[in-house]
C-alpha positions in Angstrom: 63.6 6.4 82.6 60.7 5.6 80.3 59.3 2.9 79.9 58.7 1.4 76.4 55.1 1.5 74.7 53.6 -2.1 74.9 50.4 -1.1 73.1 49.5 -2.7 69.7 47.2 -0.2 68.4 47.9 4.0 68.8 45.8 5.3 70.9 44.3 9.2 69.9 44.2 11.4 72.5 40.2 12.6 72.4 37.8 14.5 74.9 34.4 13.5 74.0 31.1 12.7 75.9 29.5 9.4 75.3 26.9 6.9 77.4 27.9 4.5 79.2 26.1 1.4 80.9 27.7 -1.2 83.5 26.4 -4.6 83.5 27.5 -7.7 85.7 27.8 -10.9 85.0 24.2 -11.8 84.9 23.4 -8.9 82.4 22.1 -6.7 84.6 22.0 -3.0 84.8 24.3 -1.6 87.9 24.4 1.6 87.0 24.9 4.0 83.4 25.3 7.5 83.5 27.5 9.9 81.3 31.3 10.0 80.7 34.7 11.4 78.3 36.7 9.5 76.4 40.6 10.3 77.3 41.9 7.9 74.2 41.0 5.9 72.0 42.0 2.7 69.9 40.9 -0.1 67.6 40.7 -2.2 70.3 39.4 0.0 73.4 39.4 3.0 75.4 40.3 5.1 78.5 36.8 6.5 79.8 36.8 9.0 82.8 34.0 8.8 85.0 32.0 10.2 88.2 31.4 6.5 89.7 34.1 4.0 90.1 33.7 1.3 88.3 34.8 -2.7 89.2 37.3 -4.7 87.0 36.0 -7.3 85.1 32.7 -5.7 84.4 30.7 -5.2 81.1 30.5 -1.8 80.0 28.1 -1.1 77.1 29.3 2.4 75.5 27.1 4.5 73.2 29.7 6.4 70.8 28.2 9.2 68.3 30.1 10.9 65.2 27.7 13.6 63.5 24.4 12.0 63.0 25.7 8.3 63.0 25.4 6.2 66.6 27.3 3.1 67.8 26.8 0.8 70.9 30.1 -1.1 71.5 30.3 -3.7 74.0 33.6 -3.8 76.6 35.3 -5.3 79.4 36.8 -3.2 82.4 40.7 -4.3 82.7 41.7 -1.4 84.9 40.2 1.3 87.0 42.1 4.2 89.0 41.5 7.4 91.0 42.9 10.6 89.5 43.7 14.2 91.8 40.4 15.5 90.3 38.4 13.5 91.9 37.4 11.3 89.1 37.9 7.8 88.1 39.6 6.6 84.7 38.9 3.0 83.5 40.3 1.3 80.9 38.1 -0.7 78.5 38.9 -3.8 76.1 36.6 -3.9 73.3 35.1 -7.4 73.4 31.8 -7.1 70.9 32.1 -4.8 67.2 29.6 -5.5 64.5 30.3 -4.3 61.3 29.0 -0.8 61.7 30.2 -0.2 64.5 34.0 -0.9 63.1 33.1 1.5 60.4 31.9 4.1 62.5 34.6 3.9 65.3 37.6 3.7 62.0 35.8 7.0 60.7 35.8 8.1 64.7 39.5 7.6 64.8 40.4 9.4 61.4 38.4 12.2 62.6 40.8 13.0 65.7 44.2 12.1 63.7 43.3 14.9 61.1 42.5 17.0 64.6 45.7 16.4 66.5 47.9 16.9 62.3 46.0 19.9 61.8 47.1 21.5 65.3 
């Protein structure tokens, strides 16, 4: 049976490299390296990574469409183990300037025109 869709905001299905940075509580670096997206929203997005990651960090992601750049502050809420040997964490977008709301809407329309035109 399947179960009913409890998210506010669609999510686009995307497969893009970004940065990513972890920081705990006392805004320190633990550790950054590279990542994917698997989805994205408005409000935040599934990231598969190397490392696993704790819930309730920070997690500073650097997000680029064409020659326009975008830091965007988050906050773990999940983290799980997939068969590949990789870890997917989902992030809640806690911090957005301006900009960055701009650039991640643009971001968003960019994959719905991808997944209408296929």
């Amino acid at each position: 049976m399947n179960q009913p869709n409890r998210r506010k905001h669609d999510r686009q299905k995307s497969l893009n490299l970004l940065d990513y940075e972890i920081i705990d509580a006392k805004g320190r670096t633990l550790d950054h390296g590279m990542g994917r997206t698997r989805n994205v929203s408005v409000k935040g997005l599934l990231l598969e990574t190397h490392i696993p990651v704790e819930e309730g960090h920070t997690v500073l992601v650097t997000i680029g469409l064409e020659e326009e750049v975008v830091e965007i502050k988050g906050k773990i809420v999940y983290m799980s183990h997939s068969k590949s040997n990789r870890y997917r964490v989902g992030l809640e977008f806690l911090e957005m300037d301006r900009k960055g709301s701009r650039i991640l809407k643009k971001y968003l329309q960019m994959f719905e025109g991808n997944q209408a035109a296929a």
